[in-house]
C-alpha positions as CSV (number, residue, x, y, z in Angstrom):
1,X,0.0,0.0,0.0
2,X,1.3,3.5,-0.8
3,X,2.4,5.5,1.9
4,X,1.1,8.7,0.0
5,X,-3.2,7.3,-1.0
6,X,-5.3,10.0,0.2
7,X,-7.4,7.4,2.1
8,X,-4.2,6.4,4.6
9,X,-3.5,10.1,4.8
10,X,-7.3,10.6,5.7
11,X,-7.4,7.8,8.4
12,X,-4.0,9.3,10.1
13,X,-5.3,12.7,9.8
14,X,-8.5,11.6,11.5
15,X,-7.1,9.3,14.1
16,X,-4.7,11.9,15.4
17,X,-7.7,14.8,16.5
18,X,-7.9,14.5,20.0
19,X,-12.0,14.4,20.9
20,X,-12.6,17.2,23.6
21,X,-15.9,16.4,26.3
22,X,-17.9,19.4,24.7
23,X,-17.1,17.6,21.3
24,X,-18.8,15.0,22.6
25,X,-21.7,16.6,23.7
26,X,-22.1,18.3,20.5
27,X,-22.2,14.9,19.0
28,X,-24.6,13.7,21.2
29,X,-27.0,16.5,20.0
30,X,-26.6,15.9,16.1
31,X,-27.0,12.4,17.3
32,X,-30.1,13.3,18.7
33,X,-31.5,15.5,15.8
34,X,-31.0,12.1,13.2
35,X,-32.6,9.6,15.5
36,X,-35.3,12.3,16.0
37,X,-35.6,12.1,12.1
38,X,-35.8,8.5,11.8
39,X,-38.6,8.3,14.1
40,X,-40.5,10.9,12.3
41,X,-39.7,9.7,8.8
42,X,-41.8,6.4,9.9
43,X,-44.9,8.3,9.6
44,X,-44.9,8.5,5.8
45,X,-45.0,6.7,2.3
46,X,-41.8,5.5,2.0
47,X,-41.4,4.7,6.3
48,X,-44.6,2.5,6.1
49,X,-43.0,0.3,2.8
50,X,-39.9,0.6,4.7
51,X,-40.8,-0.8,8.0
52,X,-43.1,-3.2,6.1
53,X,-39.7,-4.5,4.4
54,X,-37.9,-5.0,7.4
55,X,-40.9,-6.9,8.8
56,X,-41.3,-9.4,6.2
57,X,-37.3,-10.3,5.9
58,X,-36.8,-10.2,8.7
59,X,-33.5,-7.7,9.3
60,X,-31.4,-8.6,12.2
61,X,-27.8,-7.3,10.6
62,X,-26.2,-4.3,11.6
63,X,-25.6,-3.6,7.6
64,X,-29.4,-4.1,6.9
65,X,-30.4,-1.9,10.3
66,X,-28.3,0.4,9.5
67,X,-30.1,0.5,6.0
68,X,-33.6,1.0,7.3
69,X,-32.6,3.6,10.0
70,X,-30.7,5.9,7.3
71,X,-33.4,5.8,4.8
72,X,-35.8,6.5,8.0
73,X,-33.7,9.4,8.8
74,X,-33.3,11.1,5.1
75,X,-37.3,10.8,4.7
76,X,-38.8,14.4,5.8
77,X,-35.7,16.6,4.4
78,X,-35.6,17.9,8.4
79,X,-31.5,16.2,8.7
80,X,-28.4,18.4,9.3
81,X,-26.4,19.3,6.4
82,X,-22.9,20.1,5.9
83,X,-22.6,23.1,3.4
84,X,-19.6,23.1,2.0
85,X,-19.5,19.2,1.4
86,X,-22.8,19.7,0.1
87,X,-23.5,16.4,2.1
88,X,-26.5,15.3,5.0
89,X,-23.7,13.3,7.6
90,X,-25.9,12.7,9.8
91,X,-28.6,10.5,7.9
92,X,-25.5,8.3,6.5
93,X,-22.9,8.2,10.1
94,X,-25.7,8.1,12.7
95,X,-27.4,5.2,11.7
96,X,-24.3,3.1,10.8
97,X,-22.5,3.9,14.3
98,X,-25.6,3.3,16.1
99,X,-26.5,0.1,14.4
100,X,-23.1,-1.0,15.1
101,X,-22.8,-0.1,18.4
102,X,-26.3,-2.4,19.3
103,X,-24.4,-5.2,17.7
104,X,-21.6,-4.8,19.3
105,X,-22.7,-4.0,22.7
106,X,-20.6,-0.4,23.1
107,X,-21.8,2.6,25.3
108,X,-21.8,6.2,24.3
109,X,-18.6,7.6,24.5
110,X,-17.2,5.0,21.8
111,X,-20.8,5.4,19.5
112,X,-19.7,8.9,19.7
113,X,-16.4,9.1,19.0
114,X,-17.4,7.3,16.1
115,X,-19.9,9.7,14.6
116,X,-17.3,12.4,14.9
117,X,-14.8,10.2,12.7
118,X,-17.8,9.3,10.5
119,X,-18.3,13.1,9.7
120,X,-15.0,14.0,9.4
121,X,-14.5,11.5,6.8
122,X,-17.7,11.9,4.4
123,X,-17.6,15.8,4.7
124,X,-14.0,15.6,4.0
125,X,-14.3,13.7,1.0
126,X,-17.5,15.9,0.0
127,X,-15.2,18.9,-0.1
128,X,-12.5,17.7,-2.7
129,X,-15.5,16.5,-5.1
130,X,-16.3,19.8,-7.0
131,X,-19.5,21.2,-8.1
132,X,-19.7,19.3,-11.2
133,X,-20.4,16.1,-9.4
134,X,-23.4,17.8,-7.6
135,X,-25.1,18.2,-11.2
136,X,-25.5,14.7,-11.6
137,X,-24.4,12.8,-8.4
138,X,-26.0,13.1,-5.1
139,X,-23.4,14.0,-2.4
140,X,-24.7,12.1,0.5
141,X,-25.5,9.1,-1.5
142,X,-21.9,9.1,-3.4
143,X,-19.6,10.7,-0.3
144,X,-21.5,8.5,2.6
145,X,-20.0,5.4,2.1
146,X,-17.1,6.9,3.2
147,X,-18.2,8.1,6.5
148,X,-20.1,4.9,7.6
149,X,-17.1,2.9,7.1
150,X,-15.0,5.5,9.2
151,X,-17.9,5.2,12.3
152,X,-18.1,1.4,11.8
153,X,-14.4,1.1,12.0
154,X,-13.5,2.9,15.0
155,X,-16.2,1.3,16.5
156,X,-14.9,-2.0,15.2
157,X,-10.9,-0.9,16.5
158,X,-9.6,-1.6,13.0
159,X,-6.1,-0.1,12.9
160,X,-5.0,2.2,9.9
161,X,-4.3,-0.2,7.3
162,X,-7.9,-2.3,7.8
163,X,-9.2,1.2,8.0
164,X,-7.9,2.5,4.6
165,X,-9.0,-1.0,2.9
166,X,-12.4,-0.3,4.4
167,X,-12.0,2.7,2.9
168,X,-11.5,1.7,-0.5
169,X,-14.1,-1.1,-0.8
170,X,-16.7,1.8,0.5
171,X,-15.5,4.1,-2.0
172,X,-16.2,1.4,-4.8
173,X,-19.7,1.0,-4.0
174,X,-20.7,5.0,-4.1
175,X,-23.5,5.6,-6.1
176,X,-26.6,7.9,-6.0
177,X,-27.9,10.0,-9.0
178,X,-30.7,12.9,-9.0
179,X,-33.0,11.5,-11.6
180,X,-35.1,10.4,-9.0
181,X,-35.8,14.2,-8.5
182,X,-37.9,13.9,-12.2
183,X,-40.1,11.4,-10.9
184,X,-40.7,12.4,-7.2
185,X,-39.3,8.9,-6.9
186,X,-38.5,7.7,-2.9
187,X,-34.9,6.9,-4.4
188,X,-33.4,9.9,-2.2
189,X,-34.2,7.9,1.1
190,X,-32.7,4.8,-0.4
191,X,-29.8,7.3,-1.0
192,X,-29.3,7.1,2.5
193,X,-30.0,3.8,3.3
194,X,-27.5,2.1,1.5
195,X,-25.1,5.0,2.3
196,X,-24.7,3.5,5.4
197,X,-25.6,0.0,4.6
198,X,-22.4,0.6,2.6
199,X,-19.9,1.3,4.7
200,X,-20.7,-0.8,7.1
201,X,-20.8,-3.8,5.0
202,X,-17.2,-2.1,4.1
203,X,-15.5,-2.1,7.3
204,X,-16.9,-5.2,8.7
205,X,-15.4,-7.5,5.4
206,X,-11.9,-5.3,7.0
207,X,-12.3,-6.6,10.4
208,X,-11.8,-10.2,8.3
209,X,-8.8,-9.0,6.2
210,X,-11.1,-8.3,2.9
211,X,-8.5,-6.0,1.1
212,X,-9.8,-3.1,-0.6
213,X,-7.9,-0.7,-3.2
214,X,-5.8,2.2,-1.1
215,X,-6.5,4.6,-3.6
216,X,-9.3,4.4,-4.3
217,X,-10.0,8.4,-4.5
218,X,-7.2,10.0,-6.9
219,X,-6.2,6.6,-8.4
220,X,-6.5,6.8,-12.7
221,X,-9.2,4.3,-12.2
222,X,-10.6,5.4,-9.2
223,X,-13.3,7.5,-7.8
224,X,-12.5,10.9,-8.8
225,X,-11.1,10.1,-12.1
226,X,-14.9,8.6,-12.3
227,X,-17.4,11.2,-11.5
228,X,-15.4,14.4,-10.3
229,X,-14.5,16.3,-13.3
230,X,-13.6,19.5,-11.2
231,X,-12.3,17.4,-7.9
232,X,-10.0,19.3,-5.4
233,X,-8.3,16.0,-3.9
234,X,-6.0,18.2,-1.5
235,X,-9.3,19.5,0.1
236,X,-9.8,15.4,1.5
237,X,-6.2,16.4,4.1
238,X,-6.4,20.0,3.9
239,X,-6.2,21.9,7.6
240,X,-5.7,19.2,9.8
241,X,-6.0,21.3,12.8
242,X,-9.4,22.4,12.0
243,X,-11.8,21.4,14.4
244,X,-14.1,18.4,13.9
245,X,-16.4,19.1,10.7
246,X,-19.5,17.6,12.8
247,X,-19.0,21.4,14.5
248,X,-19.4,23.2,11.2
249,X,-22.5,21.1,10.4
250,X,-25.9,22.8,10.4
251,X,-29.3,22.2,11.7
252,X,-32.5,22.5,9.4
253,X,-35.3,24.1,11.6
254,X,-37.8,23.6,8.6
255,X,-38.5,20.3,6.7
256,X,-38.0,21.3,3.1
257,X,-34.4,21.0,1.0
258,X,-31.5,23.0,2.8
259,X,-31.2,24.9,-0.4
260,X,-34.9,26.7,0.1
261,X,-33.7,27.7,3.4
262,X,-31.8,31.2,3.7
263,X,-34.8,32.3,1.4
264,X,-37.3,31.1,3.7
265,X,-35.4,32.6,6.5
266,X,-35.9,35.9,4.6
267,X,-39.9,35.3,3.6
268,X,-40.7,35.0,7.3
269,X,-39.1,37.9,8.1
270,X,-41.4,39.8,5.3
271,X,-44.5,38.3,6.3
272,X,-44.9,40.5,9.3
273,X,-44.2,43.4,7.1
274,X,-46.3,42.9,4.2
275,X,-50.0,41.7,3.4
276,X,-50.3,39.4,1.2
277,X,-53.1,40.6,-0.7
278,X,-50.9,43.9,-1.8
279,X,-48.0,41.7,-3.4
280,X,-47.3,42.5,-7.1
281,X,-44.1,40.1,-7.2
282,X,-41.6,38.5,-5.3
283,X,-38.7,37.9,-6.6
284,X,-35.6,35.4,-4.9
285,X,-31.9,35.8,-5.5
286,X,-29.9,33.0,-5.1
287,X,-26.7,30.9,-6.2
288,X,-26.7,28.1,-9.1
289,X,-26.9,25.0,-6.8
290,X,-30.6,26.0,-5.6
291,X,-31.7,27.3,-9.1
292,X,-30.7,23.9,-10.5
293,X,-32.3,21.6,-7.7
294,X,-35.1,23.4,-6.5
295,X,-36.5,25.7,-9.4
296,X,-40.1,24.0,-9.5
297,X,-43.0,26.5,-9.7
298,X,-45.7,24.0,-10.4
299,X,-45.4,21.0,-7.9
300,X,-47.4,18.2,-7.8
301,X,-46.5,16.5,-4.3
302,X,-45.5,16.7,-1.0
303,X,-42.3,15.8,-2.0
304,X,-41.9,18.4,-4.8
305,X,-43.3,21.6,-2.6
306,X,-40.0,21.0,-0.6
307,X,-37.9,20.9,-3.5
308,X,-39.5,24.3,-4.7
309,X,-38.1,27.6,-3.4
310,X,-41.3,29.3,-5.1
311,X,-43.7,27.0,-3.0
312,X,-41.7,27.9,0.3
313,X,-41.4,31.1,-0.5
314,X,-44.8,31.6,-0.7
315,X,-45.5,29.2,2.2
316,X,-43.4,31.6,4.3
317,X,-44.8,34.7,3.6
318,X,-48.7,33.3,4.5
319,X,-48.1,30.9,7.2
320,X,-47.1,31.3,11.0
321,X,-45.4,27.8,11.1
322,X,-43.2,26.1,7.8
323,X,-44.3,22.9,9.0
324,X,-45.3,19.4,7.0
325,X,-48.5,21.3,7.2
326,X,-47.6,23.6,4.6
327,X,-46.5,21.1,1.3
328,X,-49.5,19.1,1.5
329,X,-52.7,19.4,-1.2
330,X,-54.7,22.2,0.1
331,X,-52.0,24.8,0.7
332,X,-50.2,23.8,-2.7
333,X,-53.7,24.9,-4.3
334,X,-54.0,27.8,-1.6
335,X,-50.4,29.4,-2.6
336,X,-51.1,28.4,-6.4
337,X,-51.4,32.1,-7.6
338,X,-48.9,33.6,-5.0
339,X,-46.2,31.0,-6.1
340,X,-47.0,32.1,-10.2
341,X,-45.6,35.9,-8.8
342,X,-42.3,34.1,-7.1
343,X,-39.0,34.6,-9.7
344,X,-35.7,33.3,-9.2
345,X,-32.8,34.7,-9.5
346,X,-28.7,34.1,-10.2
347,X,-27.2,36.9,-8.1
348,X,-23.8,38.1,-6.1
349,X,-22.6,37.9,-3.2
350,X,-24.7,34.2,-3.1
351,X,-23.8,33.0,-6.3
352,X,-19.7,33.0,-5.5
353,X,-19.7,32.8,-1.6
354,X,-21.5,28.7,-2.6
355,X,-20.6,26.4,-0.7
356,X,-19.3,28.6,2.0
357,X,-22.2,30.4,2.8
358,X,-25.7,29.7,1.5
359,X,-27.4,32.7,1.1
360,X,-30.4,34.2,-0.5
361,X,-32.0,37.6,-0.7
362,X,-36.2,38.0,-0.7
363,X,-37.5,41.2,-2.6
364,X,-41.0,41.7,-2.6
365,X,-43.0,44.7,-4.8
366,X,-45.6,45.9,-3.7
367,X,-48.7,47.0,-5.9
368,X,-48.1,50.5,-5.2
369,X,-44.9,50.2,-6.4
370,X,-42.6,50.0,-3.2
371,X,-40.0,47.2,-2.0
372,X,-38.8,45.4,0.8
373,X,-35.8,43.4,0.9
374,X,-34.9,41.0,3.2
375,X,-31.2,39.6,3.1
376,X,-29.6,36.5,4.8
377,X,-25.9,35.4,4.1
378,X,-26.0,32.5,6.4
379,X,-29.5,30.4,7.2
380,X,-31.2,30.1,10.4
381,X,-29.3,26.7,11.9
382,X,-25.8,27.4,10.1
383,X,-23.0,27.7,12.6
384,X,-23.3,31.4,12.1
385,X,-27.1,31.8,13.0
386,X,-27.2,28.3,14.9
387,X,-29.7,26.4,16.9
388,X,-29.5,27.0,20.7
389,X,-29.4,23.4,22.3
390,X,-33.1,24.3,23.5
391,X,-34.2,24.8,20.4
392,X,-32.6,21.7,18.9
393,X,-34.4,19.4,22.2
394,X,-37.6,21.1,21.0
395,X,-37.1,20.3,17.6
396,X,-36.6,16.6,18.2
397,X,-39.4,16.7,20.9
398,X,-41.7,17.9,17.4
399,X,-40.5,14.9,15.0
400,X,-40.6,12.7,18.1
401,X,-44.3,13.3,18.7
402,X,-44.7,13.2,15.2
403,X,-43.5,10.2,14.7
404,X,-45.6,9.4,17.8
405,X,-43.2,8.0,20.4
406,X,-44.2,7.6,23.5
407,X,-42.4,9.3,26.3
408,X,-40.4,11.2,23.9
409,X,-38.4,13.2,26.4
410,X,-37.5,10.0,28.3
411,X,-35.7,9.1,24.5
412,X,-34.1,12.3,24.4
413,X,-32.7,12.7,27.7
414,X,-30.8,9.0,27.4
415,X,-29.7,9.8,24.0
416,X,-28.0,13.1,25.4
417,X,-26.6,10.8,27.9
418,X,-24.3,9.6,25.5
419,X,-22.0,11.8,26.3
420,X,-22.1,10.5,29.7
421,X,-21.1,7.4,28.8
422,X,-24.3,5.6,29.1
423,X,-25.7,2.4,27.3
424,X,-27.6,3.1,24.2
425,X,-31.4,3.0,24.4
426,X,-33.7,0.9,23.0
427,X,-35.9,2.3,20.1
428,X,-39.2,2.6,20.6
429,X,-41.9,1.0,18.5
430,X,-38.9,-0.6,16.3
431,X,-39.1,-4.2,17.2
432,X,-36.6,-5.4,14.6
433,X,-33.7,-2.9,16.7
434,X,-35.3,-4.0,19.9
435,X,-34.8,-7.6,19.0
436,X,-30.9,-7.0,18.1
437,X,-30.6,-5.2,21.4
438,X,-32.1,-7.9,23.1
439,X,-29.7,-10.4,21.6
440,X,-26.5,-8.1,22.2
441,X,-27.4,-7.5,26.0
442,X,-27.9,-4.1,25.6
């Protein structure tokens, strides 16, 4: 194995951050905002055929939980995101490390540990890809294999060299492409699924001695050469000493694409400035990346209205709350003639700060001929504007209750104890994860 493959170079740079309490904690409470998510995204479409698979084969495996919990967790578009890896970690690492961990039997400082190696490495790797993978490839899907074989192997103890061949057999299953996005297909939950199913099924082959190929990033056959035609490779061991990526990771507050978001932001700040009933048009500026996945002024679903920045645009200006309320059938038709007066825009500073800062600008002209603009460089949940810790609990409480668990807060308060060092919890109203806890002692 070369001394010099980006994937050794990653493992070392990874195994050598030292992991600080309040790093910890902060895992804890991304931990908490996925597994929140994967109990929510049971009450939908694609959570009742996913459930209904697990049922009737019957999963038991870490690689196949680990599958059902990611695509659970990816369902309602309410994950984190990591901007400038263009990349959800924590629908891909969380799952995977905490699947893992049941098997295994490990407690909360280890499952932790390992979510903050799992982030490092995906958003890592989503940083060198460039934007012309991001056209065609779906980050998460293609960049998570990556960072569920990093969890699963430090949770596993698999030195550096069964690490980088984890590694490399991850890399070679990447896959994920946006077509689904034509369709409203539920292929963006599957996405995460087998993100994680991935690396898992990755590192433990490793633990066995199953080689995999050390560069499997820059090699001429390799992933980059594949389906990164602008890749940054350095960017995969650039700034070591930067702290853990899983602290420059945001929180959505509002369950439509991250790329609606800063706009959104904006709209609700208009809404108490503006009746609607006066508005001539509203126009959004933006940068290419939300143009090109969310430009949809006529959507026919659920799923669509959060992939539309004129639907949430117009959602935010009329409505108190941008809940799941808000993209269903009769506010679609409701918002039907506000959203025909929403344009969209290419514009500076947004268009160049991408993927740094995700920002959007909200103009709205009034019949009588006068303007408001409302500006945002960072959204509401970015490290810049983030989530207080209350306001994360809360959120979770929200998808928690949604997803109608029972004693929620009891469920939050012992995943927060993770950082304690406690024993994982059982999951409630999942009796194929109960069954493996069961069986591992937990």
């Amino acid at each position: 194995m070369s001394e010099s493959t980006l994937t050794q170079r990653l493992t070392e740079l990874i195994m050598a951050k030292p992991v600080a309490a309040a790093d910890l904690e902060q895992a804890a409470l991304l931990t908490l905002d996925a597994m929140a998510n994967a109990m929510a995204g049971r009450i939908s479409d694609p959570g009742a055929i996913l459930l209904r698979w697990a049922g009737a084969t019957g999963v038991t495996d870490a690689e196949r939980n680990a599958f059902l919990l990611g695509s659970l967790t990816h369902i309602l578009e309410t994950d984190d995101l990591h901007r400038a890896s263009v990349v959800h970690p924590g629908c891909v690492v969380v799952p995977a490390a905490w699947a893992v961990a049941v098997q295994e039997g490990i407690r909360g400082h280890a499952m932790l540990k390992a979510v903050l190696w799992g982030f490092e490495a995906v958003t890592r790797v989503g940083m060198a890809v460039g934007p012309a993978h991001y056209r065609i490839w779906h980050n998460t899907a293609t960049c998570g294999p990556y960072g569920s074989a990093m969890a699963t192997a430090a949770l596993l103890h698999l030195d550096p060299v069964a690490t980088v061949h984890a590694l490399g057999n991850a890399g070679t299953q990447s896959s994920g492409l946006w077509q689904f996005l034509e369709a409203g297909a539920m292929t963006k939950h599957l996405h995460a699924g087998r993100a994680a199913e991935a690396g898992v099924l990755a590192a433990s082959l490793a633990r066995f001695g199953f080689t995999g190929p050390p560069n499997i990033l820059e090699g001429a056959k390799g992933w980059f050469t594949a389906t990164c035609p602008d890749a940054d490779p350095e960017a995969v061991i650039r700034d070591p000493e930067a702290p853990w990526q899983l602290l420059q990771t945001s929180i959505k507050p509002w369950p439509s694409c991250r790329h609606t978001h800063p706009a959104v932001d904006a709209a609700r700040e208009l809404r108490h400035q503006v009746a609607v009933e006066t508005i001539e048009q509203v126009e959004v500026e933006t940068y290419a990346a939300a143009l090109e996945v969310c430009n949809r002024p006529l959507p026919q679903s659920d799923y669509e209205a959060k992939f539309s920045l004129q639907h949430c645009v117009a959602a935010a200006l009329t409505h108190e709350h941008v809940d799941f309320t808000v993209f269903a059938e009769p506010v679609r038709s409701e918002l039907a003639a506000l959203r025909e007066r929403v344009v969209l825009r290419l514009a500076e500073p947004y268009a160049s700060a991408y993927p740094r800062a995700w920002g959007s600008a909200v103009t709205v002209t009034m019949r009588s001929g006068e303007q408001l603009t409302v500006r945002r460089t960072h959204a509401k949940g970015d490290p810049e504007a983030p989530l207080s810790p209350v306001e994360l609990i809360a959120k979770a409480r929200t998808l928690m209750n949604y997803g109608g668990v029972h004693e929620a807060d009891r469920l939050i308060d012992a995943i927060l104890a993770l950082s304690d060092d406690s024993v994982l919890p059982a999951l409630p109203e999942m009796p194929v994860f109960l069954a493996v806890q069961q069986n591992s002692g937990v």
